[in-house]
Steps between C-alpha positions, in 0.01 A plus 500: 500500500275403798654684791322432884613673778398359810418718785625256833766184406382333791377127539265518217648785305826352454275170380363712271856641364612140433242384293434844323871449387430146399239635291714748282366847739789776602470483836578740798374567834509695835652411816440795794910527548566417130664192619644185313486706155120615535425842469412708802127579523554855484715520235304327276339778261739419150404113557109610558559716090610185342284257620254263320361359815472595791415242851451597869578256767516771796214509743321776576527679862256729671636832247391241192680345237901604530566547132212685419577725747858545404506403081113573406603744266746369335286170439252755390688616245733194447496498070538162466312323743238241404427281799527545886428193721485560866517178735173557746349256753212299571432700800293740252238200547442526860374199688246314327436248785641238280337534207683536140561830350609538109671748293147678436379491892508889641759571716360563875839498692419507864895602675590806425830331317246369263354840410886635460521252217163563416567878417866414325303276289304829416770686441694311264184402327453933404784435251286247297388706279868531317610209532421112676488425829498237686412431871618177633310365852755282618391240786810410742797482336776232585774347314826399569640643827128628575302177575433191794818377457709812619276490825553128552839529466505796721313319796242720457254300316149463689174360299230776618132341489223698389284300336351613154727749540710500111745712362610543166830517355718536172829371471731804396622307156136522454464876554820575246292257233179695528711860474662408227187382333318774568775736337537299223172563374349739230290738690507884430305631776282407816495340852442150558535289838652191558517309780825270550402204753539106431252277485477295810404781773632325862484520825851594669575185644436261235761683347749497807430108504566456135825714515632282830416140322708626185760611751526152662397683879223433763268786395441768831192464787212623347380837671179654513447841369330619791744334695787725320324810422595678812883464424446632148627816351241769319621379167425128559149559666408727165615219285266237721233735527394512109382163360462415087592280258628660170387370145743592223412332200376805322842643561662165353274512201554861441916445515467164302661310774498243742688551854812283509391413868144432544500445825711524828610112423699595180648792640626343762696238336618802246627665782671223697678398162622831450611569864693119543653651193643757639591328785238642716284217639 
């Protein structure tokens, strides 16, 4: 039996959960409190024993990684364990100035958020040598609940213009695909990277435009960045201040997949489907 115990049933953990199940894995996971049935992060030693796989979805913090620092031994010595994944950022990549970055590009992060993930990935990485790991660079996630739409909605949709300036992104259906891909797959030992980003890197507001037209609305006044940047918080300016487009077809080939949203465009229309279905939009 293929047991994963995930470490964080948050947006993208719980993701995870749902199509782990669909795939025939024993599933569990860790919720701080040990709400809604999870199990609370430190009680979660007899879950850590059993497990078959093992993924992180918590962030790192200026002391490091939280469950190394509180479960590294038992992973350690966890006597079942064959694969950890642990859900890391593009940050690692620094700003490139625009330029594209792939799975094989050194990691140069240049915010010291980037070189927190930088060292988890590290960390995790040490227990290669038993069994597989896998390091997932995820671009900015969004999905339903967590995209334009929700901001539109809101009245707090604005189309910032910085030209050049793309993001990348990965719908989180896409990031639950690519996990259970990767744990899927035959591998004894080792580290490998992957990078989970679509295809179609974009500036912000083409996407704020799309995601108003679908809605039927007048999309917001465009606002310059430099206009705007004074009014931003520390977390926004970091985000603006790295620039980099994100190739991930190494990672697709490596997984055998394609994403099921290859661009913004597609996710969109996922997402609006899903949320008029639930009587959200």
């Amino acid at each position: 039996m293929n047991r994963l115990l995930i470490f964080g049933l948050g947006y993208c953990g719980s993701a995870v959960a749902q199509a782990a199940r669909a795939a025939g894995f024993s599933v569990s996971g860790t919720r701080r409190d040990g709400a809604d049935g999870a199990i609370a992060f430190d009680a979660a030693e007899p879950a850590i024993r059993s497990a078959t796989h093992l993924l992180i979805t918590a962030a790192p913090d200026a002391s490091g990684d939280p469950v190394l620092g509180r479960h590294g031994s038992a992973i350690a010595s966890a006597p079942a364990l064959r694969w950890i994944g642990y859900l890391s950022s593009t940050a690692v990549y620094g700003d490139r100035d625009g330029a594209w970055v792939d799975e094989d590009t050194p990691a140069a992060p240049s915010q010291a958020r980037g070189q927190r993930r930088l060292d988890a990935e590290a960390a995790w990485t040490d227990f290669a040598d038993r069994c597989a790991v896998d390091v997932f660079r995820l671009a900015g996630i969004y999905g339903p609940g967590r995209s334009a739409f929700d901001d539109l909605l809101a009245g707090r949709g604005r189309r910032m213009i910085k030209p050049g300036h793309q993001f990348g992104r990965i719908h989180r259906d896409d990031i639950a695909r690519a996990v259970v891909a990767a744990m899927r797959q035959d591998r004894r030992s080792g580290g490998r990277v992957l990078n989970l980003a679509d295809d179609v890197p974009s500036e912000s507001a083409a996407v704020v435009t799309e995601a108003a037209a679908l809605l039927g609305v007048t999309a917001p006044p465009e606002v310059a960045f430099e206009t705007a940047r004074s009014a931003m918080s520390a977390m926004a300016l970091s985000f603006w201040s790295e620039n980099r487009k994100i190739a991930s077809a190494k990672t697709k080939a490596a997984l055998g997949i394609e994403w099921l949203y290859p661009s913004y465009r597609e996710g969109l229309r996922a997402i609006l489907l899903e949320q008029r279905g639930d009587g959200l939009a």
